[in-house]
C-alpha positions in Angstrom: 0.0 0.0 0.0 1.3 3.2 -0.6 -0.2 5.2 2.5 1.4 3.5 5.1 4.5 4.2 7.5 6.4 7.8 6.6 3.9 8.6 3.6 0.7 8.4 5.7 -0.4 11.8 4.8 2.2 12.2 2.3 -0.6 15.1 0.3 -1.1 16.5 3.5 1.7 19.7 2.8 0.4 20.3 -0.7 -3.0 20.6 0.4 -2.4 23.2 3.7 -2.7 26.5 3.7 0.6 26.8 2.5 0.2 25.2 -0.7 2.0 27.5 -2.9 4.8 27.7 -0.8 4.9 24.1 -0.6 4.5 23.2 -4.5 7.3 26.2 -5.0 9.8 24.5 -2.4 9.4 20.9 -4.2 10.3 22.7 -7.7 13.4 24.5 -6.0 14.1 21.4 -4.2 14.0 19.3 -7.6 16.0 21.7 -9.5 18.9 21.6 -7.2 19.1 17.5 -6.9 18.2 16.9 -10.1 17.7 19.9 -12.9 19.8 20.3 -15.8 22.1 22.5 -13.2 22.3 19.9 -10.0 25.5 19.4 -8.2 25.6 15.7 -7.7 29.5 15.8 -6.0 28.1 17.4 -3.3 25.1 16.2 -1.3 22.5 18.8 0.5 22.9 19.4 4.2 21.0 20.8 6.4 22.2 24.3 6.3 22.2 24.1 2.3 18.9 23.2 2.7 17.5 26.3 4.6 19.6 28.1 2.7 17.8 27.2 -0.8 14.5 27.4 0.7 15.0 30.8 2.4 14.1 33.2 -0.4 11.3 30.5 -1.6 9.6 31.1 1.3 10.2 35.3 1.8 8.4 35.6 -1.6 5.7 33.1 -0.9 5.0 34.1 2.7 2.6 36.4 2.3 0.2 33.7 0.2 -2.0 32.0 2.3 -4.7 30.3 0.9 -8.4 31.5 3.2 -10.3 28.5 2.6 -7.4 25.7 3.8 -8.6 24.5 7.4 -6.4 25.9 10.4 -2.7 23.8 10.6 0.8 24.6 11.8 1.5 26.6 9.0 -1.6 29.3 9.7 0.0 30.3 13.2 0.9 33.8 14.4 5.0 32.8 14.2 4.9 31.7 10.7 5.1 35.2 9.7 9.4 34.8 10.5 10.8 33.3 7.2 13.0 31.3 9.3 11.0 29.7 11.6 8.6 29.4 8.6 11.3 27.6 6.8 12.0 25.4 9.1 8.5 23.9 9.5 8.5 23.1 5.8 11.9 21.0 6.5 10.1 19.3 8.9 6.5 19.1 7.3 8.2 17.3 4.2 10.6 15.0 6.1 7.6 13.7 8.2 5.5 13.1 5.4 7.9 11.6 3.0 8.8 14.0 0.4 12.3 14.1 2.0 14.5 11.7 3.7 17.6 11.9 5.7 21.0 10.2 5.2 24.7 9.8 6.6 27.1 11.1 4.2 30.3 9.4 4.9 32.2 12.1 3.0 31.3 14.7 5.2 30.6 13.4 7.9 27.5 15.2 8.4 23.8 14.5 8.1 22.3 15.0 4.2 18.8 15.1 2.5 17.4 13.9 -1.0 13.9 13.2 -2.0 12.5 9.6 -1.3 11.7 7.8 -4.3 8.3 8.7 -4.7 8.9 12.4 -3.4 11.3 12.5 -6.5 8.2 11.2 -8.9 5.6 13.9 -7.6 8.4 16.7 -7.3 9.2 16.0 -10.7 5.5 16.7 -12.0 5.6 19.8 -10.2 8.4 20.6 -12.2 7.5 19.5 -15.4 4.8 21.9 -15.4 6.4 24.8 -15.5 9.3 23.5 -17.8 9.1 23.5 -22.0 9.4 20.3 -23.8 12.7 19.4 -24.4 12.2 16.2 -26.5 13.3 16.4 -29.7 10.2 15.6 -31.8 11.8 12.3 -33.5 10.4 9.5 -32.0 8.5 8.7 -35.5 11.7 8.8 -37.2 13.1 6.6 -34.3 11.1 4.0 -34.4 11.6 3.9 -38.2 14.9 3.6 -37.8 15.0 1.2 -35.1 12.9 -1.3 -37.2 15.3 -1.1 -40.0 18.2 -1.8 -37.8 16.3 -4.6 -36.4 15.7 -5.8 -39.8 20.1 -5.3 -40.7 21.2 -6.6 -37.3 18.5 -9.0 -36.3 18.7 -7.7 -32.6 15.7 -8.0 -30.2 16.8 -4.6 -28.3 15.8 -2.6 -31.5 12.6 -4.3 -31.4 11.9 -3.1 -27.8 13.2 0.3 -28.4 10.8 0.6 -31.7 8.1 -0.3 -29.5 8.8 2.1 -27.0 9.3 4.9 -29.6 6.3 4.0 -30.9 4.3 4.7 -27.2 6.1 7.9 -27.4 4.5 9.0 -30.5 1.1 8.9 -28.8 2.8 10.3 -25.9 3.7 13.6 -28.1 0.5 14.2 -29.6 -1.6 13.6 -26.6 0.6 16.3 -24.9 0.4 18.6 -27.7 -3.5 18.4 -27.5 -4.2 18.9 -24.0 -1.5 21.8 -24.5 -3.2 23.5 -26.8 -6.9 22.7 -25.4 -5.3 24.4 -22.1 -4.4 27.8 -24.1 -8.1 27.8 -25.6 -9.7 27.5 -21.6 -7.4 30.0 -20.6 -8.5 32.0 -23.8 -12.2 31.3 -23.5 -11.8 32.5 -19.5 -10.2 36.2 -20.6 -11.4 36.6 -23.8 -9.4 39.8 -24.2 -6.6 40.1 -27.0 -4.6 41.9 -25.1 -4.0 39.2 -22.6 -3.1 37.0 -25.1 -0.2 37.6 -26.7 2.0 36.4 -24.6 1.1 33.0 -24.8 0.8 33.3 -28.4 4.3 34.3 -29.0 5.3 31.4 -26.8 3.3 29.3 -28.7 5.3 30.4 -32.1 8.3 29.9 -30.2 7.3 26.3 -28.9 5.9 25.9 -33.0 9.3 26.5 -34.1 11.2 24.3 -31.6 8.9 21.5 -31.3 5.7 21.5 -33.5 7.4 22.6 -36.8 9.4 19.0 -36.6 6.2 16.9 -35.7 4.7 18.1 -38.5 7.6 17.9 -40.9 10.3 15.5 -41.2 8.8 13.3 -38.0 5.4 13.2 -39.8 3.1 10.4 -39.1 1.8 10.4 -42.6 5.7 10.2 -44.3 6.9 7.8 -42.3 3.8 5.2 -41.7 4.4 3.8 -45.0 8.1 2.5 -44.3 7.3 1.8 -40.8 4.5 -0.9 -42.0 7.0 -2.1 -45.0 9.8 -3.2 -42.4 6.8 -4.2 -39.9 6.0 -6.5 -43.2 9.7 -7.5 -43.9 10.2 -8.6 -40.5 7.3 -10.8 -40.5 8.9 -12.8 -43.0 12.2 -13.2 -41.3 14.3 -16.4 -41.5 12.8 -18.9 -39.0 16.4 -19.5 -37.5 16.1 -15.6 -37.0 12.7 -15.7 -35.7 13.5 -18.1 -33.1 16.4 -16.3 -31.8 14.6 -12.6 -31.5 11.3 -14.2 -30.2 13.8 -16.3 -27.1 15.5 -12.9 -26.7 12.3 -11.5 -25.9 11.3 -13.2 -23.5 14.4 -13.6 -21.8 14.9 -9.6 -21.2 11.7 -7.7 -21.5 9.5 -10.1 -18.9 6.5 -7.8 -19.0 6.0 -9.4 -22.5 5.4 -13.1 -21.1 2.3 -11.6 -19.2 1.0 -9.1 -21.6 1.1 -10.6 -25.1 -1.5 -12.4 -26.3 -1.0 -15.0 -29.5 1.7 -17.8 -30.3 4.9 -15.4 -29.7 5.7 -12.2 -28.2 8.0 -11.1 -31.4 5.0 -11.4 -33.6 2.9 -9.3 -30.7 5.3 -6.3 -30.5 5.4 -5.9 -34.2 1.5 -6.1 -34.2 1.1 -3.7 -31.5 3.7 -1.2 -32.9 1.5 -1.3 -36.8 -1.5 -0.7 -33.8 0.1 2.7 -32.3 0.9 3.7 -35.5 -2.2 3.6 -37.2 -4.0 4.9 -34.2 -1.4 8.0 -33.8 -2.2 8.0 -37.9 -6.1 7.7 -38.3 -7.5 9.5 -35.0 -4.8 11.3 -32.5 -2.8 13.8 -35.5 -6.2 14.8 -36.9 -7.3 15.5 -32.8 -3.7 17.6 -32.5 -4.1 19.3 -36.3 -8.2 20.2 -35.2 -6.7 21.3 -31.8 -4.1 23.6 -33.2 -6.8 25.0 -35.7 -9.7 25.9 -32.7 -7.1 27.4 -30.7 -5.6 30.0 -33.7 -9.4 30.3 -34.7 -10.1 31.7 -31.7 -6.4 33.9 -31.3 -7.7 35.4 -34.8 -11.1 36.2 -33.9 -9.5 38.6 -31.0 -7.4 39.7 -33.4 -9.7 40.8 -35.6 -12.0 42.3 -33.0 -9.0 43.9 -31.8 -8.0 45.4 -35.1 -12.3 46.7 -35.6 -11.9 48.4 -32.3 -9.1 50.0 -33.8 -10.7 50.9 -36.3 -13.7 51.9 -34.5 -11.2 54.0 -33.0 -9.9 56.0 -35.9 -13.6 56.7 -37.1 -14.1 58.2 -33.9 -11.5 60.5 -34.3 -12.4 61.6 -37.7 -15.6 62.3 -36.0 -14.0 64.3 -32.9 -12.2 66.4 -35.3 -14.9 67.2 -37.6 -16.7 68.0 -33.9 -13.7 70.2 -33.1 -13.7 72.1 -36.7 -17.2 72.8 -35.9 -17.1 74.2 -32.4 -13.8 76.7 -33.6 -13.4 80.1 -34.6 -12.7 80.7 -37.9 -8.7 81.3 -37.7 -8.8 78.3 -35.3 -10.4 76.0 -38.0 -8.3 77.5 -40.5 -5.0 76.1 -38.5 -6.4 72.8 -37.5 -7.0 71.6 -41.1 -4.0 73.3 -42.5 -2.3 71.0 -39.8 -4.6 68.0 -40.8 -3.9 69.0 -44.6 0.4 68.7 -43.6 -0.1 65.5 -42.8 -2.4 63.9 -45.2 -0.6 65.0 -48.2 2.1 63.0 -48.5 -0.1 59.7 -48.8 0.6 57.7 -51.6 -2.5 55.7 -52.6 -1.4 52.6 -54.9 -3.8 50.2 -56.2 -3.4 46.3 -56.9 -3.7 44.8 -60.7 -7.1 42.9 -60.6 -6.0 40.9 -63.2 -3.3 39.4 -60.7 -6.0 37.8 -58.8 -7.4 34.3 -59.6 -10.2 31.9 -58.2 -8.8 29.2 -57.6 -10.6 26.1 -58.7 -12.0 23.3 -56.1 -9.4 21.0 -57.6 -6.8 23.5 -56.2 -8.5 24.4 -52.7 -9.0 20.3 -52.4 -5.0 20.3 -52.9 -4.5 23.4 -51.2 -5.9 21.3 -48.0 -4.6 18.3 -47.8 -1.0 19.0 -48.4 0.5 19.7 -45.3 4.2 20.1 -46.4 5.0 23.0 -48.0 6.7 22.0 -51.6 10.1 23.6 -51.7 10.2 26.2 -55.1 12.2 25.1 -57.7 15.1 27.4 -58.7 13.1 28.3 -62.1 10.8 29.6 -59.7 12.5 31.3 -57.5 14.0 33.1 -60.4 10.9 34.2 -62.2 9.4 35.6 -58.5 12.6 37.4 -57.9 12.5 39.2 -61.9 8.4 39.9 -61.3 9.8 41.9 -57.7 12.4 43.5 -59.8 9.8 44.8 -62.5 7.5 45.7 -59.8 10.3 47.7 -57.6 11.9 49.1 -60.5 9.3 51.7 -61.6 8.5 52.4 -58.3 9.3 55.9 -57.2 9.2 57.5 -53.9 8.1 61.5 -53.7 10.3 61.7 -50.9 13.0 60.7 -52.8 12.0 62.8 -55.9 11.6 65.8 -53.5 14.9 65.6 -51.7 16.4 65.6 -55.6 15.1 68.2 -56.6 16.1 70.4 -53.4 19.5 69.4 -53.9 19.2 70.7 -57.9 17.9 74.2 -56.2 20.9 74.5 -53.7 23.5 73.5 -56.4 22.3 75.4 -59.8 20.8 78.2 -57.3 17.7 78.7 -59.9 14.3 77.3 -60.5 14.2 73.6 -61.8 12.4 73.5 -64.9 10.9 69.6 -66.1 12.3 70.4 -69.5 15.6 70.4 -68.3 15.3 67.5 -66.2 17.4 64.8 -67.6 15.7 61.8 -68.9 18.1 59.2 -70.1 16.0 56.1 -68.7 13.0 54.8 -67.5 13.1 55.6 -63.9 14.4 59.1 -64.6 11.1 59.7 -67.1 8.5 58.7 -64.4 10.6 60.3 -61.5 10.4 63.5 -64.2 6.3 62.6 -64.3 6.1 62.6 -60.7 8.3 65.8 -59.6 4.8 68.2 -59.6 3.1 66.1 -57.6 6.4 65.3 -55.0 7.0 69.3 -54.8 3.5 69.6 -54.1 2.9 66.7 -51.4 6.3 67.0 -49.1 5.1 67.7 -45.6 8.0 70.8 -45.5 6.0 72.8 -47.6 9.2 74.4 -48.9 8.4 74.3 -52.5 6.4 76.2 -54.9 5.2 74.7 -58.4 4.4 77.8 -61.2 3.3 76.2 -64.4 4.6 77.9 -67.5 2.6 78.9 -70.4 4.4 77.2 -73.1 4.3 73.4 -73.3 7.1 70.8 -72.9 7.0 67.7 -75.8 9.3 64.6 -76.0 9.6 61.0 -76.8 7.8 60.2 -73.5 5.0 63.1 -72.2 3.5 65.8 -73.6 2.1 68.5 -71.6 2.7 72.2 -70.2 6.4 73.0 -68.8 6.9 73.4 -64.9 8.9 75.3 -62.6 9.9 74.2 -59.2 11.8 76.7 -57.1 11.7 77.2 -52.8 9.5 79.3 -51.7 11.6 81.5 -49.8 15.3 81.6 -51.4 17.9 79.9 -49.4 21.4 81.8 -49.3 
C-alpha cells in the first residue's frame, strides 16, 4: 500500500494552507538534486537546505490560501521566514517527500527526495518547464525497425516499440497543451491578454511543432514503418527463433501481456496498432486542436483590429466636432495641420488581373497538403524578376523631392521639367512625378508655377513646370 509508515499523509503539505509555498519548495528542491544544473559531487545538508529554501519562502510568505482549514503553518509565528522555513523541512521529512542520510564524505547529516517524493516533485516541475524532447520519435522507431531488420537484434525491437508509445505520448501532450491555451483564452477573452502566450506558442511551434509536423510526420513515415513491420514478419525462422527467445528472456512484462503464439509477432502487431492509431484518430485531434485554438487567437485579433478601427472613425468624428465648435482662424490652422499631414499619402492600387479563383481541384489540394513544396530554382528566379519589374518603376516622392532640393541649392535657380534629364525609365516617371512630389512634401518648402508654353518629348506631352523654394535659401 502506498499510504502507510512515513507517507501516511504524504498530500497533506500540498494541500495546507501553504500550498503555494509548498508546491514552489518541491520545484526549488528538484532543481537543485536533479535539474539540468544539479550538483551531484556534493550532497544537500541541512544548512544548504534552509539556505535554498529561504528566499522561496520570503516571496511566498505572504500567500496563504483563506479557505485551507487551520494547521501549523496558519500560526501567528509563521510570519518569521526562518522559523517558517523550518517547518517546511520538517512538514516534508515527516510526510515523506524528504529523507535523511549519513554522508560518509562529510561526515554530516544530508537530504534527498524519497523515491516517490522525487516522482511527484518531478510533476511539479515539469509543469512549468518546456518540452525538451526532440520531436523524433516517428523517425526513431523507423529507424529502429530497419536496424532490427540489418542486425536482427531483439533490443531494436523493444526500443521501436517504445518509440512508438512515445509517438502517442507527443501528440496527446500537444492536445491537451493547446486545449489548455483555448480554456485560458475562453476565460479572458481579451486580446490583449493573449499575446503572450501566443508568441510562446510560435516559439514552442518553431522548436517542437514545426518537426512533428515535418520531417517526423506520421503520414511520411507510416508507410516505411509498415513495409519493415512487413519484412520482419517474413524473417528467416532460424532468425525468428532467436529474436522471439531474446524477448522473452529480457523484456519479462511481454510473457504476461502478449496475447497470441509469440511475443516477437505481438510487439510488431502492436507497434502497426500505435501507428495507425497515432495516424487515423490522435494527428487529426492535434491538427483540429491547433486549428480551434488559432481560430479563436484570430477572432480577437480581428475584433482587436475593428476596435481599432472603431477607434480611428471616432477621431475623424472628434475632429470634424472640433472644426465645428472653432473660430474661424482656429479651423483655418487645424485643417491646414490636418492638410500637412495627409498629403504625403501615396495611394497605390493592386492589378485585378493578378488575382485568380482558384478552382475546387486547387482548394482540395491546397488542403490536404500539409508540407509545403520547396520552389524550384526556375521559380524562384521568375518571382525574384516579377519583384524586380514591380520595384523598378516604383518611385518615392520623398526621394524625388529631396532631388530636386539638392538641384535648387547647387544650380541656385528654379528647376524647370524640361531640363530634367531623362536618359532612362526611372528618370522619365521620377520627371512625371516631380509636380506632384513638390507639391505633397510635408516641409511645404516648395512652390510649383506652371509655365505657359508646353514641354513635348519621346515620353510626355504636356505644359512645362517650374519648381523653385518658396523663400530663397542663401
Amino acid at each position: 500500500m502506498f499510504f502507510e509508515a512515513a507517507r501516511s499523509r504524504f498530500f497533506r503539505p500540498v494541500n495546507s494552507s501553504r500550498r503555494e509555498l509548498i508546491v514552489a519548495c518541491l520545484k526549488t528542491l528538484h532543481e537543485r538534486l536533479h535539474g539540468p544544473r544539479a550538483d551531484y559531487a556534493h550532497n544537500l545538508t541541512r544548512d544548504e537546505l534552509k539556505e535554498l529554501l529561504l528566499p522561496v519562502v520570503r516571496e511566498y510568505r505572504s500567500q496563504i490560501e483563506e479557505d485551507a482549514p487551520l494547521d501549523e503553518f496558519s500560526m501567528p509565528d509563521t510570519d518569521d521566514p526562518p522559523v517558517l522555513t523550518a517547518m517546511v523541512i520538517r512538514a516534508l521529512l515527516s510526510d515523506g517527500w524528504l529523507e535523511s542520510f549519513a554522508d560518509r564524505q562529510g561526515l554530516v547529516q544530508a537530504f534527498r527526495f524519497s523515491r516517490p517524493g522525487k516522482l511527484f516533485s518531478q510533476v511539479f516541475a515539469a509543469l512549468d518547464q518546456p518540452s525538451r524532447s526532440r520531436q523524433r520519435n516517428m523517425r526513431s522507431c523507423r529507424n529502429a525497425l530497419e536496424s532490427a531488420l540489418n542486425r536482427g537484434d531483439a533490443y531494436d525491437l523493444i526500443d521501436a516499440y517504445e518509440y512508438a508509445e512515445r509517438v502517442i505520448e507527443d501528440l496527446n501532450e500537444g492536445i491537451d497543451y493547446f486545449q489548455e491555451l483555448l480554456r485560458h483564452v475562453m476565460q479572458t477573452a481579451t486580446a490583449s491578454q493573449q499575446w503572450d502566450e501566443f508568441v510562446e506558442f510560435l516559439k514552442r511551434f518553431q522548436r517542437d511543432f514545426k518537426k512533428q509536423l515535418t520531417a517526423d510526420n506520421i503520414t511520411i513515415n507510416r508507410q516505411a514503418i509498415r513495409q519493415n513491420i512487413e519484412k520482419l514478419r517474413h524473417v528467416p525462422e532460424a532468425r525468428f527463433e532467436r529474436m522471439n527467445t531474446h524477448l522473452n528472456e529480457m523484456a519479462h512484462w511481454l510473457v504476461n501481456e502478449h496475447t497470441g503464439p509469440s511475443a516477437y509477432e505481438w510487439v510488431l502487431t502492436r507497434i502497426e496498432d500505435i501507428v495507425d492509431a497515432a495516424c487515423d484518430s490522435k494527428q487529426p485531434g492535434f491538427l483540429k486542436a491547433m486549428e480551434t485554438y488559432l481560430k479563436r487567437v484570430n477572432g480577437l485579433a480581428l475584433q482587436s483590429m475593428m476596435l481599432r478601427s472603431g477607434q480611428s472613425r471616432h477621431s475623424y468624428l472628434a475632429a470634424i466636432q472640433k472644426v465645428r465648435d472653432g473660430t474661424p482662424e482656429q479651423q483655418d490652422t487645424f485643417l491646414a495641420r490636418i492638410g500637412e499631414q495627409i498629403a504625403p499619402a501615396e495611394v497605390r492600387l493592386l492589378d485585378p488581373a493578378s488575382f485568380k479563383l482558384r478552382t475546387a481541384t486547387q482548394r482540395r489540394k491546397a488542403v490536404t497538403v500539409t508540407i509545403r513544396p520547396r520552389p524550384s530554382w526556375d521559380a524562384r528566379r521568375e518571382a525574384a524578376m516579377r519583384r524586380a519589374e514591380t520595384e523598378a518603376f516604383s518611385v518615392s516622392n520623398i526621394e524625388i523631392s529631396r532631388r530636386l532640393r539638392a538641384d535648387l541649392r547647387l544650380f541656385r535657380r528654379p528647376v524647370r521639367l524640361s531640363s530634367l534629364p531623362a536618359t532612362t525609365a526611372r528618370e522619365v516617371i521620377a520627371n512625371m512625378q516631380s509636380v506632384e512630389a513638390a507639391s505633397s512634401v510635408v516641409e511645404r518648402d516648395l512652390v510649383v508655377r506652371k509655365l505657359p508654353y508646353r514641354l513635348d518629348n519621346d515620353f510626355y506631352s504636356g505644359f512645362d513646370y517650374e519648381i523653385d523654394f518658396k523663400v530663397k535659401q542663401q
